[in-house]
Every structure is written in structure tokens, then in C-alpha cells.
C-alpha positions in Angstrom: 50.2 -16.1 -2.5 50.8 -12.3 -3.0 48.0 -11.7 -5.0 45.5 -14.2 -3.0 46.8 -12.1 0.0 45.9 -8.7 -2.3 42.2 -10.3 -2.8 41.7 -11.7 0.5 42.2 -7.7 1.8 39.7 -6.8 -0.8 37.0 -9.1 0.6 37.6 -11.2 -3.0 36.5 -15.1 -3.1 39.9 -16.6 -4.8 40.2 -19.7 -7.1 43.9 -21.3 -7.6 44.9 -23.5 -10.0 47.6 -26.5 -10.0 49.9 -29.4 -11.5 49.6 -32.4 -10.1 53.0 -31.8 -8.5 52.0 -28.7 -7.0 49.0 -30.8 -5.4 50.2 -29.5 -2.0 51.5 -26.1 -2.8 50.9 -23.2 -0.2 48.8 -21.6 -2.8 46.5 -24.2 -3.0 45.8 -24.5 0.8 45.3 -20.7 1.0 42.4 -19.9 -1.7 39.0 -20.4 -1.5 38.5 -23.2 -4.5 41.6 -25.1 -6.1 41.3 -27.1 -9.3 43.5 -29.6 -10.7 44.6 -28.7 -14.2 47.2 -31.4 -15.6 50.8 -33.3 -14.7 53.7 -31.6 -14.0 55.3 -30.4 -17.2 54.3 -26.8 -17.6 53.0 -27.2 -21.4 50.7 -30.0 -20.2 49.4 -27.7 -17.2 49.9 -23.9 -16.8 50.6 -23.5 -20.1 47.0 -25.0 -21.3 45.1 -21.9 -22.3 42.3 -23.8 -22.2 42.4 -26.0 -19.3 42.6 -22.7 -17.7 39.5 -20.7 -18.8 37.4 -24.1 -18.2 38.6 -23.9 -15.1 37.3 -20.0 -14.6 34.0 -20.6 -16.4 33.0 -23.7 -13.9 34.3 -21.5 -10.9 32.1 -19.0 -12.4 35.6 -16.1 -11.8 34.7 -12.7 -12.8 38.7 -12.3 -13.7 42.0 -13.8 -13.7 45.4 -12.9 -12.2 48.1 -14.1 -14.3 50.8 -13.8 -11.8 54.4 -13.2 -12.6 55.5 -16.3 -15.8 54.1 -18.7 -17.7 51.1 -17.3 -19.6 52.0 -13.7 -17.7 52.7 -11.9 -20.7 50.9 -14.2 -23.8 48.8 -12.0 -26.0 46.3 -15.2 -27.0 45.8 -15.7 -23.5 44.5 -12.2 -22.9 42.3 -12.8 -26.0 40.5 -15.8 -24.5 40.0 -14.9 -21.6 38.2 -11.6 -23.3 36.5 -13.9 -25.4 35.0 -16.1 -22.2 34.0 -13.0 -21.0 36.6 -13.0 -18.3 38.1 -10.0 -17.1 42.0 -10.7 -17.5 43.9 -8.3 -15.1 46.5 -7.1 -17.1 46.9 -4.4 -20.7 44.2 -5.7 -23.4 45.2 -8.0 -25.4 46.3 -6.2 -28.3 48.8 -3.7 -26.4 50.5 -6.8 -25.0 51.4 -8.0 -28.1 52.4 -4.7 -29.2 54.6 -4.8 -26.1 55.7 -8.4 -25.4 57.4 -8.4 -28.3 60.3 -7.1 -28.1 61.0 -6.1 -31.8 57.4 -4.5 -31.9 58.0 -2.6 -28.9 61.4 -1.0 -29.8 60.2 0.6 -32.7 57.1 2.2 -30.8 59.0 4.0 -28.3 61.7 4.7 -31.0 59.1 6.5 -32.4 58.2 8.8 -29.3 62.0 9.8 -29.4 62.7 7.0 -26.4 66.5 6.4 -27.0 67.1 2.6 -27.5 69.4 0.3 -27.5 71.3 0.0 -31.2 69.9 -3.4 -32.9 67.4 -4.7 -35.7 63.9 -3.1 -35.9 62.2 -6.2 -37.5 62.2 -10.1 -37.5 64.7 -11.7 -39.7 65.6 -14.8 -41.1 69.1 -16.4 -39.9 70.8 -14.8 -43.2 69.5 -11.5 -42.8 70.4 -11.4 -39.1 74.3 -12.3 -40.5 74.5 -9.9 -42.6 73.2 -7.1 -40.2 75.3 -8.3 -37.1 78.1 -5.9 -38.5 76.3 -2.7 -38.6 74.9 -3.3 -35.0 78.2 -3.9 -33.9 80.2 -6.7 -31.4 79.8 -7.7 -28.9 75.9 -8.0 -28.9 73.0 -10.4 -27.9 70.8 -12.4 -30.0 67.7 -12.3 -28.0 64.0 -13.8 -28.2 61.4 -11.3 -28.5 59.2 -12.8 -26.6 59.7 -13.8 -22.8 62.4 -12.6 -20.7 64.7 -14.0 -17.7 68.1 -14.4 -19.8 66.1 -17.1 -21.4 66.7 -17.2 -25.3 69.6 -14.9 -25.4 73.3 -15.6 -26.1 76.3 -13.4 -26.5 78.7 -13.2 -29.6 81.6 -11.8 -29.5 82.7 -12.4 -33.4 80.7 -13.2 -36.7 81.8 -16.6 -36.7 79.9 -17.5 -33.4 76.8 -15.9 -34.5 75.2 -18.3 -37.0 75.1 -21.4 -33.9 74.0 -18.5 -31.4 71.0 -17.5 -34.2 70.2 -21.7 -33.9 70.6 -22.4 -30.2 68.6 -18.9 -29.0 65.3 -19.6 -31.4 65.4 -23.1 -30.3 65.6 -22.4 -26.3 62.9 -19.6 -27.4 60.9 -21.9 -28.7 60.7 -24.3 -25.9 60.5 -21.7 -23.3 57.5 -18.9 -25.3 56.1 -21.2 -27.8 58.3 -18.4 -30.3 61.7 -18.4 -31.8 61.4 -15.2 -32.6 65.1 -13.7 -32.2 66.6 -10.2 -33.0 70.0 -8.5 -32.4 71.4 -5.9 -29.7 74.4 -4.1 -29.3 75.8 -4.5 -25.4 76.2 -1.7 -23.7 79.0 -2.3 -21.4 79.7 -1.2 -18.9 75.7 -0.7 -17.7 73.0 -0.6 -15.4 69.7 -1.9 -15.9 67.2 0.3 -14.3 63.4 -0.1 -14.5 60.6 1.9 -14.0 57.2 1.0 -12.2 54.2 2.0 -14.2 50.7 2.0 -13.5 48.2 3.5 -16.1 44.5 3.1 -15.8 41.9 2.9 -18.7 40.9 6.6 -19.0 44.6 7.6 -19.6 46.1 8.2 -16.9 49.6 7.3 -16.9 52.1 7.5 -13.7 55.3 6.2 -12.4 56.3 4.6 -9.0 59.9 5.2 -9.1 62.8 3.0 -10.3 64.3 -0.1 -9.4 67.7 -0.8 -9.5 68.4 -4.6 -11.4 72.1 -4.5 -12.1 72.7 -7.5 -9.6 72.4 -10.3 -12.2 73.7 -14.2 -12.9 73.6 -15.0 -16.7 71.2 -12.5 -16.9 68.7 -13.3 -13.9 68.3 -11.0 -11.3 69.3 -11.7 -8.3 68.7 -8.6 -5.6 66.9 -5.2 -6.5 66.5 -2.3 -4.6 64.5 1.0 -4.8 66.0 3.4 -5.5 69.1 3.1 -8.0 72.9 4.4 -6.1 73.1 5.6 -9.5 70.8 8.3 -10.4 70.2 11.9 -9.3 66.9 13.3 -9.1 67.5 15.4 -12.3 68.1 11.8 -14.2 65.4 10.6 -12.2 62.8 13.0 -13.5 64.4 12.2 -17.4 63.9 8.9 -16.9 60.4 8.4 -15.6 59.3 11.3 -18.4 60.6 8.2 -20.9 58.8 5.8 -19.5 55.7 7.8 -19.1 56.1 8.5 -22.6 56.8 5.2 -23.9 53.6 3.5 -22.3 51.7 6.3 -23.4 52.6 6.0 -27.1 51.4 1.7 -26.3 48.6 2.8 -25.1 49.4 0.5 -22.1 46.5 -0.6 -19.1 47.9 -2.0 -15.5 50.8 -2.5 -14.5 53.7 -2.8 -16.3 57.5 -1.9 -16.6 60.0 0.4 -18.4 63.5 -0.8 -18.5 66.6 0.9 -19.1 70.2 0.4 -19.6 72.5 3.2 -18.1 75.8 3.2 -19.4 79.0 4.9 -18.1 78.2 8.5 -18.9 74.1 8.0 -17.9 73.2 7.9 -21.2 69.8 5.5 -21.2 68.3 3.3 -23.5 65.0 1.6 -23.5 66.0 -2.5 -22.8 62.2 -3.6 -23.4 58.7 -3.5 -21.7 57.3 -6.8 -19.0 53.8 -6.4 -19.2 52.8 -7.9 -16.0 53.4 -7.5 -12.7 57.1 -8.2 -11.5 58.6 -10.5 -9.1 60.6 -7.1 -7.9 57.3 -5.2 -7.3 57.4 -5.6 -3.5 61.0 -3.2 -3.0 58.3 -0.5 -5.1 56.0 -1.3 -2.5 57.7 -0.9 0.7 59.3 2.7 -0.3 55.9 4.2 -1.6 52.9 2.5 0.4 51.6 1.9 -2.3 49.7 -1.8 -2.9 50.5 -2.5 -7.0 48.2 -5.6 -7.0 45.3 -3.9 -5.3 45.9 -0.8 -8.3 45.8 -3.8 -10.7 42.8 -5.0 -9.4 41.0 -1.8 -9.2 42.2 -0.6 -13.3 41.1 -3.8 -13.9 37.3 -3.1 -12.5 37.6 0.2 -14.1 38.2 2.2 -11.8 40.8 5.9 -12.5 44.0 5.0 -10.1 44.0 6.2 -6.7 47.1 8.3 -7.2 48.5 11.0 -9.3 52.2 11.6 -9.9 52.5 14.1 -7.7 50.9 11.9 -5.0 53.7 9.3 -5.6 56.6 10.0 -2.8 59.3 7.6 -2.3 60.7 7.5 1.4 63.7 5.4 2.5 64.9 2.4 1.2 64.0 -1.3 0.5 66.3 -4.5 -1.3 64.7 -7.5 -2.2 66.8 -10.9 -2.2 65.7 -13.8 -4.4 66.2 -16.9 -2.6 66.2 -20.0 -5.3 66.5 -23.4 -4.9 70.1 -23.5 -6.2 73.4 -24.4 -4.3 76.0 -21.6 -4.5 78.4 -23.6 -3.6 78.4 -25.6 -6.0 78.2 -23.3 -9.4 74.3 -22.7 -8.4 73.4 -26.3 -9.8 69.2 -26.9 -9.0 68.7 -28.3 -5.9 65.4 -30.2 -4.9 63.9 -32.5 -2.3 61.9 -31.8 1.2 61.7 -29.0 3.6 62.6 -30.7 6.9 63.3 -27.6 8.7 62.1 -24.3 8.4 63.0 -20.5 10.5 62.0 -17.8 8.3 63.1 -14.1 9.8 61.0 -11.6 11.2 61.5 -8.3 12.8 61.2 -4.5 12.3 61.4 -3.3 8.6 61.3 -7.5 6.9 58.7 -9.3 4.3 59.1 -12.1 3.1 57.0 -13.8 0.4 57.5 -17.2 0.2 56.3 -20.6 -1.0 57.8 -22.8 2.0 56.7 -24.5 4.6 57.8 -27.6 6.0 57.6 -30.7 4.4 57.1 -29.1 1.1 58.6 -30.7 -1.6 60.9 -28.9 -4.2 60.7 -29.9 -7.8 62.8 -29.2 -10.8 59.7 -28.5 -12.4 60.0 -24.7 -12.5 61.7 -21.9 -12.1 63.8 -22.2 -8.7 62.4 -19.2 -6.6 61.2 -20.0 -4.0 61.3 -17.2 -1.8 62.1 -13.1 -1.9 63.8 -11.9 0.9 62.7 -7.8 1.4 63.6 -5.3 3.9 63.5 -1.2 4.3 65.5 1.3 5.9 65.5 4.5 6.1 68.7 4.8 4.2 70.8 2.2 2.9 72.9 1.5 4.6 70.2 1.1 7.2 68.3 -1.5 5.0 71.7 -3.5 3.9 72.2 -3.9 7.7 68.6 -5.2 8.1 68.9 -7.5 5.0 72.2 -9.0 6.5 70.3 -9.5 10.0 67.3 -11.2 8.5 69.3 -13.3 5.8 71.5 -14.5 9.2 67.8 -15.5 10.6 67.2 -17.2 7.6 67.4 -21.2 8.3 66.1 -23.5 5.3 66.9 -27.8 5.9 66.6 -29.7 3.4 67.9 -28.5 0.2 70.7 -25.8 -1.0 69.8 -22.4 -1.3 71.0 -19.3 -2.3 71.2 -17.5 0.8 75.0 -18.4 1.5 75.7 -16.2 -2.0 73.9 -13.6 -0.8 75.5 -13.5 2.5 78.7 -13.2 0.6 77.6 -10.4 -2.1 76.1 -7.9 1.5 80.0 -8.4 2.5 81.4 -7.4 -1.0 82.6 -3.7 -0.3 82.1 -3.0 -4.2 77.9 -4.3 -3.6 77.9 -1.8 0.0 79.7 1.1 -2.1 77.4 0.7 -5.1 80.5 0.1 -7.8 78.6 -2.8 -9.7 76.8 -3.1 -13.1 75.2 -6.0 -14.9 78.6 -7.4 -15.8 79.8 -7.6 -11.7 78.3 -11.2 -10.8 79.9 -13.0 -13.8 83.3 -11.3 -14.3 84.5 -9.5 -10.7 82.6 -12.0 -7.8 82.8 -15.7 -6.8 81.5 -17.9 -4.5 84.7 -19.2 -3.2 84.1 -22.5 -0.3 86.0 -22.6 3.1 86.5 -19.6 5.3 84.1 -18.0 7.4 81.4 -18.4 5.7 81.4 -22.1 5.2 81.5 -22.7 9.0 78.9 -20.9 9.1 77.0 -23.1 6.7 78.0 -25.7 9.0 76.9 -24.3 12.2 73.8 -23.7 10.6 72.9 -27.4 9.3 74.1 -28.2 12.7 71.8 -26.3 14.4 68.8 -26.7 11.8 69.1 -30.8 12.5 68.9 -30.5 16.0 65.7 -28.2 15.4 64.9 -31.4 12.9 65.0 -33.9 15.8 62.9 -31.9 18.1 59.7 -31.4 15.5 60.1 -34.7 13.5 56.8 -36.0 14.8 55.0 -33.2 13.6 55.8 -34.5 9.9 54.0 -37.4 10.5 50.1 -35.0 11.1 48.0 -35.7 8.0 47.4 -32.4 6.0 43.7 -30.6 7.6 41.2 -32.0 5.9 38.5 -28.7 6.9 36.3 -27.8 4.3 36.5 -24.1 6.4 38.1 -20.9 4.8 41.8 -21.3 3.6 42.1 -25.3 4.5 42.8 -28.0 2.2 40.1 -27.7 -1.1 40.6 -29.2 -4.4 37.4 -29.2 -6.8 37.4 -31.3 -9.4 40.3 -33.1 -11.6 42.2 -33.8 -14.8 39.4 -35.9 -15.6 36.7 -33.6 -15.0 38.5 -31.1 -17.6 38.6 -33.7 -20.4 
């Protein structure tokens, strides 16, 4: 939706693409021409490179957004779309590679005099990886090099736990990038994890938009961000976005992308690895500079210089961005799915919200279990965590479990409101504890939510619009015709 929103400004005819299970998805109601590409399971649908260009040739699509996951960040992907003659917004194909993985990409930064994190420069095999563990020291992660979200990674804490960590992050690799593909990396701890927003265009022109600040973070996965960090100065600032200036320079890097940092205790950084795509943070970027990252995207990608220089780039105020998932915090954030019954999103000065909801939508445990991101600015932050706690109160979702009671909880945490946190605060010094307050206010809120339930129930019963007209329902051909 955020990027059919982008193209829809630009006066751009849009083509979506679906599982069967996203048949009725917001995304397909809102572009121009939707096709059916396969069932549910991702490797059977938005995984199928080729399903996908098919799909883009019969549409006759000048280019293709990747979005945030699934093929986001796969190199081949890039190369067929090249191939097809399809404009693929995002860094060539080659670069991406170079990039998305992880190993790759340490050593060319390295090489530019990027600090990085202490670790192993190439792939290994499990025996190598053993006897290297000791030199890059414990604690540390095995990690994939490929993909991202805390996905493929595990912690040891002692030799002996490494070899079944090696086994058990390929596999998950595996299944989730199509590469098992693992290396090794000290932990930094206590830390921060900090990224930059870069944009570089083909003619080599490189800038940044700022950081974000990511240290918010279950089992790895982000959970809020904000722009900018509590925990730099402008004179780390400037250090910072020189690196990762520097470090997509020496890739040679097209679009937009990100440089991500850990900040330890005494603000030393190290470069964590590069997302070659857009990110699902990107609007908290947004709202403090004005500036419109998928439009940029869109216009590097027609070849077109970027309409800004660095000195052009001035951040004002302050923005947070809340992922709301499918997930019940109540109860250890187990997946929750089923129907949207009822639905009050919040409004007001200084909120977006980018969502996929709408009532009577049905939530699978298909993918990944955002669903929504919750942003708001202020002009300070202490302004903006006042907004965010207004508009998450506004926030009324029947029907499944959400997050939104966890992050009601962190915006009271004194440590979260006095900026004491780091990667490690979510999983070793904060809880989601039931009963108090907060719990009757749960229960107010179903309360309140079913009696909004009983009002509009016969409006669940209209037939989705059938208009052939501009943003109605469309879907163009099938599984079948793809076969």
C-alpha cells in the first residue's frame, strides 16, 4: 500500500500481485490490475521468481517494486527482472549480492576503514567455524548471511553449544533465504543498533537521511524506532553518516538502502550489515525530513540524479514508529489470527498509520505478523511519545490479539521515556506482566469494541464492489493462466 500510494501521486498505473489467501487483501483492491500468482505458502507464491516476471511481461510493467521481504533483497531476482527487460527498483543486481550477503559485505566496508563488528570474513564449513569461535570470542551469534529479522541467528554462550547452533541456524536459513549460509559475530553488549538512511543515485551521488534508532527489539525483531537516536551527538552524528556514506560508496550501491551500526557503551560503532531495500522503518525518516524515500526510489530508478544534496537534508523534530503485529502480548506474543470484526484506527495532528486492516479481513499465519505501523511526530520527544501514547489509546482492533497492549506498557516504562535502553532491554529488564491497570483496560476496550460490533454487524454481510472503476475489486487472470 505505501508504495501503490507513492505511484498513485506520481500519476503511475500499478499492478499487484497475490496468494490465493491474500485474494482479498487491501492491496489488491487498491491497484490498478491484480493477478493471481499461486496458494498460500510463500515458496509456492511470492517466492516464484518466475510466476512473477510472467506476471509483469503480460501486464506489460515498465518496473517492479519489491517492497520490504520476500524476494526484497534476492540478487537472482534482480537478474531476471534485468533480463525481462524490467526495470527492478532497487541496487543492480550485482551490488546486491555484494551487499546481501552479509560475509561479502563486511569485508568491503572493512576495507574502506568502516570499523566492524569482530567475526569471520568468509563462509566456513561447521569445523572451521568451531575452531574459529575462540578467537572471535563468547558470547557471539551464528548468523545467516543472507536475510535478516533475527531469522537464522542463535546465541552461544560456550563452545559446547555451538556445533547444534551451527545446525539449527543454516537449517532455519535455509527455509527462510533459500541459503544456509552462516558466519560468526562477537556480541557487543551492552549496544545500540543504529541505522542510517541512504539514498544514492546512478551518477554517484551518495547522501544520508539521518539515523534511526532500532535498539527496541524482541529476539532480535524490532519493535519501535524513532528518528533520531537519544544516543548520539551531532559530532557522532556527522562520524557516523561519513561511514555509511563511505561504506555504500566503496559497494557502489543504487537506491535506497541502509547502514547499520552497533554503538556500544563508550560510542564506539561498528558496521552490523547492509538491507538493500527499502525498510519497514522508512516512514519515522520520512516524517522528520519531508522527504518521500519511495518517490526517490522511483525517480533513481528512471535515472534521474536525486533531488537532494546533503546539505539539503535537514532533520526537524521527532517521529517513533510502532509495529503493531498480529501477536498477543499477553500471552508470550504467541501468533494470533482470525477476522477483523471491528476496527477504530486513530487520527489527529502529527499520526500515520500504514496499515493492512480493514474490517472483515482475515489474518493468516501465513506471514510475517505485521500488520500495521503506528507513526507519529513531535516537535520534541517528549512531544511525539505523548502523541504516540494518545493515538495507541485510539487504537481499537476486534477480533484477534495484538501488540498494542505491549506497547502501551513499554510508553509507561520510565527507562523507554528516559532513553536508558539497548538491544538487550526487551528480553532481560521488561515484561508484559497481566492484571493491573492495564488489563482493565483491555477489558474496557473489548467491551466497548463489541458494542461497536453489534451496531455495524450488518454491514459484514455487503458483498465486496464488484466496479470495474479505478481502485475497486480487479483480479486478471489466474494460477491457471500462469501454468
Amino acid at each position: 500500500m505505501r508504495v501503490l500510494r507513492a505511484c498513485r501521486e506520481l500519476g503511475l498505473h500499478t499492478v499487484a500481485v497475490y496468494s490465493e489467501v491474500d485474494r482479498n487483501a487491501l492491496h489488491v483492491r487498491y491497484a490498478d490490475e491484480a493477478y493471481m500468482i499461486g496458494p498460500a505458502p510463500a515458496r509456492e507464491s511470492y517466492l516464484r521468481i518466475d510466476r512473477i516476471i510472467d506476471v509483469a511481461i503480460r501486464a506489460k510493467a515498465e518496473a517492479i517494486h519489491p517492497g520490504y521481504g520476500f524476494l526484497a533483497e534476492n540478487d537472482d531476482f534482480a537478474r531476471a527482472c534485468t533480463e525481462a527487460g524490467i526495470v527492478f527498483i532497487g541496487p543492480p543486481a550485482a551490488v546486491m549480492q555484494a551487499m546481501g550477503d552479509k560475509i561479502q559485505a563486511r569485508r568491503t566496508v572493512s576495507k574502506q576503514g568502516v570499523p566492524v563488528v569482530p567475526g569471520t570474513y568468509d563462509p566456513l564449513r561447521d569445523d572451521e567455524m568451531i575452531a574459529a569461535a575462540n578467537q572471535v570470542g563468547f558470547p557471539l551469534f551464528v548468523k545467516a548471511s543472507a536475510g535478516g529479522g533475527g531469522k537464522g541467528m542463535r546465541r552461544v554462550e560456550k563452545i559446547e553449544e555451538l556445533a547444534n547452533a551451527i545446525t539449527r541456524a543454516r537449517s532455519e536459513a535455509e527455509s527462510a533465504f533459500g541459503d544456509g549460509t552462516v558466519y560468526l559475530e562477537r556480541i557487543v553488549k551492552p549496544a545500540r543498533h543504529v541505522e542510517f538512511q541512504i539514498l544514492a543515485d546512478a551518477r554517484g551521488n551518495v547522501i544520508h537521511l539521518g539515523e534511526r534508532e532500532c535498539s527496541i527489539q524482541r529476539r532480535h525483531q524490532k519493535m519501535v524506532e524513532e528518528s533520531p537516536s537519544v544516543a548520539l551527538d551531532e559530532k557522532l552524528r556527522e562520524k557516523m553518516g561519513k561511514a555509511a556514506v563511505a561504506a555504500a560508496k566503496a559497494a557502489g550501491y543504487v537506491n535506497a538502502g541502509t547502514i547499520e551500526f552497533l554503538l556500544d557503551k563508550d560510542r564506539n560503532f561498528y558496521f552490523l550489515e547492509m538491507n538493500t531495500r527499502l525498510q519497514v522503518e522508512h516512514p519515522v525518516t520520512e516524517l522528520v525530513t519531508g522527504i518521500d524515500i519511495v518517490k526517490e526510489q522511483l525517480r533513481i530508478a528512471s535515472g534521474r540524479p536525486l533531488s537532494y544534496q546533503q546539505k539539503n537534508v535537514q532533520p526537524r523534530g521527532w517521529a517513533i514508529e510502532c509495529r503493531i503485529t498480529a501477536e498477543d502480548a499477553y500471552n508470550g506474543f504467541l501468533p494470533s489470527t482470525g477476522k477483523i470484526i471491528s476496527l477504530h484506527e486513530p487520527t489527529g495532528p502529527g499520526v500515520r498509520l500504514e496499515s493492512a486492516l480493514f474490517e472483515g479481513f482475515e489474518v493468516s499465519l501465513y506471514y510475517d505478523p505485521l500488520i500495521a505501523k503506528l507513526c507519529v511526530w513531535g516537535q520534541d520527544r517528549a512531544t511525539a511519545i505523548m502523541r504516540m501514547k494518545r493515538a495507541l489509546g485510539e487504537y481499537k482492533i476486534l477480533g484477534i490479539a495484538t501488540a498494542i497492549p505491549f506497547h502501551q506498557k513499554l510508553f509507561q516504562s520510565t527507562s523507554f521515556i528516559g532513553g536508558h535502553f539497548d538491544t538487550a532491554f526487551l528480553d532481560e529488564r521488561f515484561s508484559m506482566e497481566q492484571g493491573g491497570s492495564d488489563e482493565r483496560e483491555r477489558v474496557a476496550a473489548i467491551i466497548a469494541a463489541l458494542l461497536t460490533h453489534d451496531r455495524r454487524q450488518h454491514a459484514l454481510n455487503i458483498p465486496p464492489p464488484t466496479s470495474s472503476t479505478r481502485g475497486g475489486w480487479k483480479r486478471f487472470g489466474s494460477l491457471e493462466g500462469l501454468r
